[in-house]
ZAVO-349160 format. One record per residue (C-alpha): y, z, x. Coordinates in Angstrom, 1 decimal, always signed. Layout:
       y       z       x
       Y       Z       X
...
This chain:
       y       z       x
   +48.2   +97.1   +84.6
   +51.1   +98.1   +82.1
   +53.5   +98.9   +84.3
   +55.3  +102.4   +83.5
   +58.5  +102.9   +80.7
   +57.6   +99.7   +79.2
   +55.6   +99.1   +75.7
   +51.9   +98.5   +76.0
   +52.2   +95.1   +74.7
   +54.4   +93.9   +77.9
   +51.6   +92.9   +80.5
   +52.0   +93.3   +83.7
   +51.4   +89.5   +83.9
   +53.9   +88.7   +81.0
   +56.4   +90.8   +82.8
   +56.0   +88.8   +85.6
   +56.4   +85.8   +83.9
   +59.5   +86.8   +82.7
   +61.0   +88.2   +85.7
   +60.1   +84.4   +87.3
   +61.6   +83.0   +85.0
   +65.3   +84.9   +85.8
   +64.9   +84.3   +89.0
   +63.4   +80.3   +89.4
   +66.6   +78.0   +88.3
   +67.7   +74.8   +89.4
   +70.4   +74.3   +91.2
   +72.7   +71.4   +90.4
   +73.3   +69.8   +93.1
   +95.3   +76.1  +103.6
   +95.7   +78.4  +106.6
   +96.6   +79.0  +110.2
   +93.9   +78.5  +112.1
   +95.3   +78.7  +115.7
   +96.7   +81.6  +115.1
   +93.6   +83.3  +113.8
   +92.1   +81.6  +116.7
   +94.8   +83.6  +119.3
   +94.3   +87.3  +117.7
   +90.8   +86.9  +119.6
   +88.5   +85.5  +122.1
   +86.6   +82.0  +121.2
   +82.7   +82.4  +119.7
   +80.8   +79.9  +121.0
   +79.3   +78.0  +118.0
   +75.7   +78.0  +117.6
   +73.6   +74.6  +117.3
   +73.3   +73.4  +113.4
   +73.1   +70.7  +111.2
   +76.8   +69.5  +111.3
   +78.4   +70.6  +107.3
   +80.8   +68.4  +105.4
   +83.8   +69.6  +105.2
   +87.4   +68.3  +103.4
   +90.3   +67.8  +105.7
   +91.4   +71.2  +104.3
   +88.2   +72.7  +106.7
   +86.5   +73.6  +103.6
   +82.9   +72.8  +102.3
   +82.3   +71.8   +98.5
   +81.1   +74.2   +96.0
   +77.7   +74.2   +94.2
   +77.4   +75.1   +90.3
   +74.5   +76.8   +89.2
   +73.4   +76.0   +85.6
   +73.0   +79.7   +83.8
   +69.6   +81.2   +83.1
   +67.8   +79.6   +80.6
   +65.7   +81.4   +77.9
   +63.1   +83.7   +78.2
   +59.3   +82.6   +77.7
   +57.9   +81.8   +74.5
   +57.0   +84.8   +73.0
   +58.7   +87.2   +75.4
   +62.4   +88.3   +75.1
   +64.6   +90.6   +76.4
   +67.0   +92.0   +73.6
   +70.6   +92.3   +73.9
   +70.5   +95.0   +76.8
   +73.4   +96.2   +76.2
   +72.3   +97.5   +72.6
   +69.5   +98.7   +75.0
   +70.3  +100.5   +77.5
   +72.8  +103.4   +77.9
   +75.5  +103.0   +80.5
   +75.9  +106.4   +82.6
   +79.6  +107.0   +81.9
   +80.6  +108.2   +85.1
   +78.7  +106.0   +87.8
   +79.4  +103.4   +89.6
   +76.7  +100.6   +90.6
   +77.6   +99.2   +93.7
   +75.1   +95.9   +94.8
   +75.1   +94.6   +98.3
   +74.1   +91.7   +99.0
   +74.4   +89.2  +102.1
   +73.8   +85.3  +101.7
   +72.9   +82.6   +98.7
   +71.5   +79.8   +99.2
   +70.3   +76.8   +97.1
   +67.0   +77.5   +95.6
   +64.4   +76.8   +97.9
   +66.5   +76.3  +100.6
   +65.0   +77.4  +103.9
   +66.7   +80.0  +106.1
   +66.2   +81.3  +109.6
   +63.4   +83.9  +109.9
   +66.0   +86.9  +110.6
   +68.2   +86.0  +107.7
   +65.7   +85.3  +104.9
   +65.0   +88.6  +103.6
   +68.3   +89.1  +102.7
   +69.2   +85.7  +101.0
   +69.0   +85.4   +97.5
   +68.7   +82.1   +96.0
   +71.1   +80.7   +93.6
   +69.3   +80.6   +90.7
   +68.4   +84.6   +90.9
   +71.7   +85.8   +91.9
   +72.9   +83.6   +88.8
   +69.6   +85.6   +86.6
   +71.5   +88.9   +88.4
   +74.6   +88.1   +87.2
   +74.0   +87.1   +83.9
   +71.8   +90.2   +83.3
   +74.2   +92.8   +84.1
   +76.9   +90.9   +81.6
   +74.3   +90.9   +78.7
   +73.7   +94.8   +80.3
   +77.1   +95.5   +79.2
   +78.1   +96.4   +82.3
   +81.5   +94.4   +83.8
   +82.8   +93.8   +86.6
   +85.4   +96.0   +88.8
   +87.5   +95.7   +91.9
   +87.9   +97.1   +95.3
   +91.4   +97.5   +94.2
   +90.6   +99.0   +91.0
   +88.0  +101.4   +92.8
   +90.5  +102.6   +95.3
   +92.7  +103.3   +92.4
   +89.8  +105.7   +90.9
   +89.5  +107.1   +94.4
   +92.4  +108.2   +94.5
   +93.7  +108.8   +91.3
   +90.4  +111.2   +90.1
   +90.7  +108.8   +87.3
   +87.1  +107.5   +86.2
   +86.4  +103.9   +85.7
   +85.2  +102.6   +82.8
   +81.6  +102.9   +81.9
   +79.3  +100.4   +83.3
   +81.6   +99.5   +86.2
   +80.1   +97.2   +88.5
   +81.3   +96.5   +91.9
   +79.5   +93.3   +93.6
   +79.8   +93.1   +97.8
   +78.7   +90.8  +100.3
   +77.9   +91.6  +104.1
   +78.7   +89.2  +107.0
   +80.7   +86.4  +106.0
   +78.1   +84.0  +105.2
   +78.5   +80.3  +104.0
   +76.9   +80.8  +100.4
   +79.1   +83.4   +99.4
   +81.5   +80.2   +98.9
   +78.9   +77.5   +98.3
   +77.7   +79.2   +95.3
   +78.2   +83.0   +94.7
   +82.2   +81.9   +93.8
   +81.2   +80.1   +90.9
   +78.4   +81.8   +89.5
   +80.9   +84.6   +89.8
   +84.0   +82.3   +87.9
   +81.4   +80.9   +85.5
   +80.8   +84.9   +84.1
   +84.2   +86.0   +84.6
   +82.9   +88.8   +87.9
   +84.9   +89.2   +90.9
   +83.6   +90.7   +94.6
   +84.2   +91.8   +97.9
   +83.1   +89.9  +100.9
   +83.1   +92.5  +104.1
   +83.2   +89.8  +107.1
   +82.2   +90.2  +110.3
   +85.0   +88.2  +111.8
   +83.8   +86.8  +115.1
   +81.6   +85.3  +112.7
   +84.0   +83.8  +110.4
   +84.3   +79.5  +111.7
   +81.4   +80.1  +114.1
   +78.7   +78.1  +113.1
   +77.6   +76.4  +109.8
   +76.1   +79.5  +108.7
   +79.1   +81.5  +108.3
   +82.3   +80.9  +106.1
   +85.3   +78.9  +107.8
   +88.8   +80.9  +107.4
   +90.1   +78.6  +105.5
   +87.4   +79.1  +102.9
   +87.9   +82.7  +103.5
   +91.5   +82.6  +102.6
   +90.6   +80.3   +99.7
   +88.6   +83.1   +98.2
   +90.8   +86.0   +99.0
   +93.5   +83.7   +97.1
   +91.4   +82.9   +94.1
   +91.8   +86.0   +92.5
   +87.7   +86.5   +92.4
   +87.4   +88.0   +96.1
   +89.1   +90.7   +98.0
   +88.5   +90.8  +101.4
   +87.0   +94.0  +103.6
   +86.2   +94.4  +107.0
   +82.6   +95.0  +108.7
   +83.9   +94.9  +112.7
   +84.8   +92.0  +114.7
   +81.8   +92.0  +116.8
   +80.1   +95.6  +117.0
   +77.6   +94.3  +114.0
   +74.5   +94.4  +116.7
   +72.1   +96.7  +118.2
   +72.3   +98.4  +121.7
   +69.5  +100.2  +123.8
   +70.9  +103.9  +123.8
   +68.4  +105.5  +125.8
   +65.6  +104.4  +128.0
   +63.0  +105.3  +125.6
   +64.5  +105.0  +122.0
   +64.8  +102.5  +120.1
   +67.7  +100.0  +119.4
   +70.7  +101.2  +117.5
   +74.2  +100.3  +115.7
   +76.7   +99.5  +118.9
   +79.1  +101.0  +116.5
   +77.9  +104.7  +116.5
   +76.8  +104.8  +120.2
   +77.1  +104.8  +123.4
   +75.8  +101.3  +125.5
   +73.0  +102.5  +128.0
   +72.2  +100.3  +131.0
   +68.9  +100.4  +133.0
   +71.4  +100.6  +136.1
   +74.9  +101.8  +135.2
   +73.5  +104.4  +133.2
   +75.2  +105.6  +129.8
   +78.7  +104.1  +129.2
   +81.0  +107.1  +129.1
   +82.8  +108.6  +126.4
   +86.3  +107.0  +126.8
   +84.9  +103.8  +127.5
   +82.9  +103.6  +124.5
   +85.8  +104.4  +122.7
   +88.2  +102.0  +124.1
   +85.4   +99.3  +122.6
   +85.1  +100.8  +119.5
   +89.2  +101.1  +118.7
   +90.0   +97.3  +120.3
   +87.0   +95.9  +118.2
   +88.9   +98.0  +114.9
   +92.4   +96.4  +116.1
   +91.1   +92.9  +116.6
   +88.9   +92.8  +113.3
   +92.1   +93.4  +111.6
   +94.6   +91.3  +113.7
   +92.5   +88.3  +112.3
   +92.9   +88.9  +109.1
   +96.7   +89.6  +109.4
   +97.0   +86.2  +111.2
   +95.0   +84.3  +108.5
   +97.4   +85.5  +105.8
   +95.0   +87.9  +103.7
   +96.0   +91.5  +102.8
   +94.9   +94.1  +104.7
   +91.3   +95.2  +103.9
   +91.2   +98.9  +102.0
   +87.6   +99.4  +102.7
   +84.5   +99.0  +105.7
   +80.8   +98.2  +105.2
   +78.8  +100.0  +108.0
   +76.7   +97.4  +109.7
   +72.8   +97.8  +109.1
   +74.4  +101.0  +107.3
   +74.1  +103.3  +110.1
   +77.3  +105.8  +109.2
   +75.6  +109.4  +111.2
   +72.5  +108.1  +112.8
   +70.7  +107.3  +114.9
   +73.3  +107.8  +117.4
   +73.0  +109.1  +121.3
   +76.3  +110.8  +120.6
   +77.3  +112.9  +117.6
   +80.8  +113.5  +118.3
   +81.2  +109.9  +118.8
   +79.7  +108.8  +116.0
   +82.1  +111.6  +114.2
   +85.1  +110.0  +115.6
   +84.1  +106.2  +114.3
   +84.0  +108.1  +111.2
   +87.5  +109.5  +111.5
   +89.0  +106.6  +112.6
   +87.8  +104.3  +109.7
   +88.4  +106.8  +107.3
   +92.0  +107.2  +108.2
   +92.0  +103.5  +108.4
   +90.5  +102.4  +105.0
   +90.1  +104.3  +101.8
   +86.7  +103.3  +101.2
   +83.6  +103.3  +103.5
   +80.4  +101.8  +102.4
   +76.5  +102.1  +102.9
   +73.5  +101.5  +102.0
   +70.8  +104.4  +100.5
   +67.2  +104.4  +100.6
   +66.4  +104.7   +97.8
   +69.7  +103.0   +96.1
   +71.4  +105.2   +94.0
   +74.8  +104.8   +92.0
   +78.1  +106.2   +92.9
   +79.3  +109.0   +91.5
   +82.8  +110.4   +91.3
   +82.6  +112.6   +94.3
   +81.4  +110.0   +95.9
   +84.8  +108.1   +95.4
   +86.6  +111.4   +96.5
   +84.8  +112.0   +99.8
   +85.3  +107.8  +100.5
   +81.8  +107.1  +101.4
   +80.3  +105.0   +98.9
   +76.6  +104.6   +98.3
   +75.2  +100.8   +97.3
   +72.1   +99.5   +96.1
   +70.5   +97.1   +98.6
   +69.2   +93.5   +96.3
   +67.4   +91.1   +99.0
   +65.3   +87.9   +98.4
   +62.4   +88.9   +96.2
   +64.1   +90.5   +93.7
   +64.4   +88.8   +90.3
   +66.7   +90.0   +87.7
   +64.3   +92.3   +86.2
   +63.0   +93.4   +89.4
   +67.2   +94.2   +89.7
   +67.0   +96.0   +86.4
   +64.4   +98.2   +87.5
   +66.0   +99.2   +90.5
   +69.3   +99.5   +88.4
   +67.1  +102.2   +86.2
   +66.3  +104.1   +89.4
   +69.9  +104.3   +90.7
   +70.8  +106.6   +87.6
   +73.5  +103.9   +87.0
   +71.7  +103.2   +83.1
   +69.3  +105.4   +81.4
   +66.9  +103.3   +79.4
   +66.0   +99.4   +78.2
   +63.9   +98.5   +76.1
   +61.6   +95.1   +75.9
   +60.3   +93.6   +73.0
   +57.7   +91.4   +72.2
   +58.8   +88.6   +70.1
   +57.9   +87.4   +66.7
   +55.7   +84.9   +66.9
């Protein structure tokens, strides 16, 4: 089957092959920590394969080789002679771990854990794209300003707080010149092998590549809201017990603000600026909720707490400028199975470019 807006002569199984090939690389094999420690309760650390650390409390870092060519006979021109940047939109990617390629991960994480190797094919595919690489900072700016960004901005998050956004996204991201944003969950930050220590979270917000936003302390679960529903985003609702009942309006409130207030007492006390912008966890911003005027006021209070609030769309699409005005920010969701053309594609769909073209080589 030829798949759709490409040239007869690109298979569906040469397509493939390419699209493997972006994706299946190798992968070559200072802060106050008491205090961070005092601006919250303890997390009790999960059980894990003990990590090596320096004395510093910070794990080494992994460099990924860049993509190699494409197939024999198959290439993919320069795309950004190729495609045409919208000049107003802004593609926003979220993603949540890396790991080395191959690498196994627990069952509920694995969807979203791209390997090395891809998010390296990702990476260099948007460069050659023409697209380049933008700021929280320089976002907020826009935001507020009503200035546009450049054409072919690119803003690259992370979710959670996870160990491979040090490991290896920082320096597939220094290697091509990119910089992100890592929104961490911080009871999770120093919990367990899984999750960045905060001295590797200062290390990043200090290496001029990361800026650091928040996505709660520890309302990034779900909660029965009803007796019959399903679970939901603690963050938008209110707790229901088989025996209590529903928590009560003030009470869910009281959670919600001292969760806000110690998510960013942390990150005060580890030395890193205050975040400008929030990721909703599972990107539940409205619904569902048990409480609509509760769910209203989480979105009041993080809006008159950072300029910038974040979700996820089904189906992704790219940010446009009144997106920027109203401060919620639509991003495209990449998980594990998708390979840098796979990316593309979905790139095409979120109205961030408006064509590419793919050649079949001279043989």
């Amino acid at each position: 089957m030829v798949e759709p807006a490409r040239p007869a002569a690109l298979t569906r199984r040469h397509f493939l092959t390419l699209a493997a090939a972006a994706a299946a690389l190798p992968v070559v094999a200072g802060c106050d920590v008491a205090k961070i420690a005092a601006a919250a309760p303890a997390r009790a650390a999960a059980p894990g394969p003990a990590p090596t650390f320096t004395a510093d409390g910070i794990r080494p870092q992994v460099d990924t080789p860049a993509p190699s060519a494409s197939p024999a006979g198959y290439q993919v021109p320069p795309l950004g002679e190729a495609a045409a940047l919208r000049p107003d939109s802004l593609l926003v990617l979220s993603y949540h771990n890396i790991c080395a390629d191959g690498g196994a991960q627990p069952a509920d994480h694995d969807h979203y854990t791209v390997s090395a190797g891809a998010f390296a094919g990702h990476v260099d595919l948007l460069r050659r794209a023409g697209f380049h690489s933008v700021s929280l900072s320089e976002v907020g700016r826009a935001a507020r300003s009503g200035r546009p960004l450049p054409p072919g901005s690119v803003l690259i998050t992370f979710d959670d707080g996870d160990a491979g956004q040090w490991i290896y996204a920082d320096r597939i991201l220094a290697a091509a010149g990119f910089t992100a944003a890592a929104f961490v969950i911080t009871s999770h930050l120093g919990a367990d092998p899984a999750h960045l220590t905060w001295p590797e979270t200062v290390a990043m917000a200090r290496n001029g590549r990361w800026e650091i936003g928040a996505h709660t302390h520890d309302h990034h679960h779900f909660v029965r809201t009803s007796g019959s529903t399903d679970p939901a985003s603690v963050l938008i609702n209110r707790i229901w017990d088989p025996v209590t009942g529903l928590q009560t309006t003030g009470a869910a409130r009281a959670a919600f603000e001292a969760d806000l207030q110690t998510s960013l007492a942390m990150v005060s006390a580890a030395g890193i600026a205050r975040p400008q912008a929030f990721a909703y966890p599972f990107s539940q911003s409205t619904s569902p909720t048990n409480d609509p005027a509760f769910a209203t006021h989480v979105r009041q209070r993080l809006s008159a707490t950072f300029p910038l609030l974040f979700t996820n769309t089904s189906p992704g699409r790219a940010a446009q400028p009144q997106d920027l005005r109203s401060g919620m920010v639509p991003r495209l969701e990449v998980h594990r199975d998708m390979s840098a053309l796979d990316l593309y594609d979905q790139i095409r769909a979120a109205d961030a470019i408006s064509g590419i073209r793919i050649f079949q080589a001279t043989r």
